[in-house]
N, C-alpha and C positions, 0 to 999 in steps of 0.2 A: 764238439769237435774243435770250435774255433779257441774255446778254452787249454784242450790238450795242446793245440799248436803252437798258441802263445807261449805255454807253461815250457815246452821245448826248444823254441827259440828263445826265450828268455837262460835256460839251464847252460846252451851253448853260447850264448854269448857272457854268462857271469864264467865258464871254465876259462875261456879263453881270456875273457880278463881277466882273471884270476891268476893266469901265469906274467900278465905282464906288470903287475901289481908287487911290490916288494912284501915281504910278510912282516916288514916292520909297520906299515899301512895298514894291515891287516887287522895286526894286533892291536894298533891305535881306534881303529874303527868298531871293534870288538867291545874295548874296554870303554867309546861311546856311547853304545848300545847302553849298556848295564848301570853306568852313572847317571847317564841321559833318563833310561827308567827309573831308576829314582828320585832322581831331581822332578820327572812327571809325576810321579807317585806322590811324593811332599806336597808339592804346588796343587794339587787336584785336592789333595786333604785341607790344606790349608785356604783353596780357595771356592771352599766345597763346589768341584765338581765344573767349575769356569772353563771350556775349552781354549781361551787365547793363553788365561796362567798355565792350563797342563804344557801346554807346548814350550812354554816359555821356558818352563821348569825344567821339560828336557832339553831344549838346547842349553840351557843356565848349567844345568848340573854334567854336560858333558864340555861343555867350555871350562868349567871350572877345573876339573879332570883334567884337560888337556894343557890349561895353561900351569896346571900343579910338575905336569912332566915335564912340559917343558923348559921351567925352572929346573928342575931338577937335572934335566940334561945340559942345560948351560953351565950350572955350578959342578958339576961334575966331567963334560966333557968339553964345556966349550961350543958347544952345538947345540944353538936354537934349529927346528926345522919351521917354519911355516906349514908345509906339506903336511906335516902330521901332525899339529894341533886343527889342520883342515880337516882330516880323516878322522879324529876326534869326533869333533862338532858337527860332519855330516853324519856319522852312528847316531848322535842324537837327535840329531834331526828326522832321519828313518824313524827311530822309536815313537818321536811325537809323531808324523803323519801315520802311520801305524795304530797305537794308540786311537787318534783322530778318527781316522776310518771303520774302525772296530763302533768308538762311542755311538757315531750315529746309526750303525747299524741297530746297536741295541735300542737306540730312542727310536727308530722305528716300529721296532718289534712292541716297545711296549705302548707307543701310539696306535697300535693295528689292536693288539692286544684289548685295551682301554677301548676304541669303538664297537669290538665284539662285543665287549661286557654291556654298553648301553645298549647297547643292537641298532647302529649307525649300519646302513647300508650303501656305502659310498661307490657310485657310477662311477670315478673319476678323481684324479687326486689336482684340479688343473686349483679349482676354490675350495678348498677344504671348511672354509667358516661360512661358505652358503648354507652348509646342511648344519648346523649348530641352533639354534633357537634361543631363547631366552626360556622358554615356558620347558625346554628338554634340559637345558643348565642348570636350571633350578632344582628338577626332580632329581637331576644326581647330588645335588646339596639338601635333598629331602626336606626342599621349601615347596610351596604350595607356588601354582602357576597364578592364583588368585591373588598376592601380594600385587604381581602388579597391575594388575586393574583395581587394584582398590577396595576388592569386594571381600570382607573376613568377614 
């Protein structure tokens, strides 16, 4: 319930911003998004998978975008705007917390995932490396607990 109601307050306050927003904004925030996710998509490849470079990437690659227009509208109209190279770079900034929040949902799922498999039974997620052992580490590296006592 607390969910649908946020979802609805939230729907009504983005329409009514929506109208107070020019659609030049709009469309600068849009083509954010879409540069910003690429620029994340690169930086995640190239920094296999680093969360500070993905984010980085998306704001780098809708910054990029935005100061590309807004060259372009100075040489052509005379008109830098600040404002819309801001609505730019915050599209990509959305994309990287986005992104962001996605990621560790999935590194939960496969840390939940990974304890089922060894058959971790966790009370509690307050110490997670209480329940871990040395002698349970090793069988999932299908070493013998006997290495370290000494005894082969």
């Amino acid at each position: 319930m607390r969910t649908v109601l946020l979802f609805c307050l939230a729907a009504c306050f983005a329409v009514k911003g929506y109208s107070q927003i020019g659609e030049d904004k709009v469309l600068h925030f849009v083509g954010g998004n879409l540069f910003g996710m690429v620029g994340a998509g690169l930086a995640n490849q190239i920094s296999d998978g680093n969360r500070a470079w993905t984010f980085a990437g998306s704001i780098g690659g809708s910054l990029l975008i935005g100061l590309a227009k807004e060259g372009i509208d100075q040489n052509q109209y005379g008109g830098w705007d600040n404002s819309d190279l801001l609505a730019t770079v915050l599209g990509g900034v959305s994309v990287g917390v986005t992104i962001d929040v996605f990621k560790q949902k999935k590194k939960r799922k496969r840390a939940q995932l990974y304890r089922e498999a060894i058959g971790f039974k966790i009370e509690h997620d307050y110490y997670p490396m209480d329940f871990i052992s040395p002698a349970t580490s090793l069988s999932v590296l299908a070493i013998s607990p006997s290495v370290l006592s000494g005894e082969y």
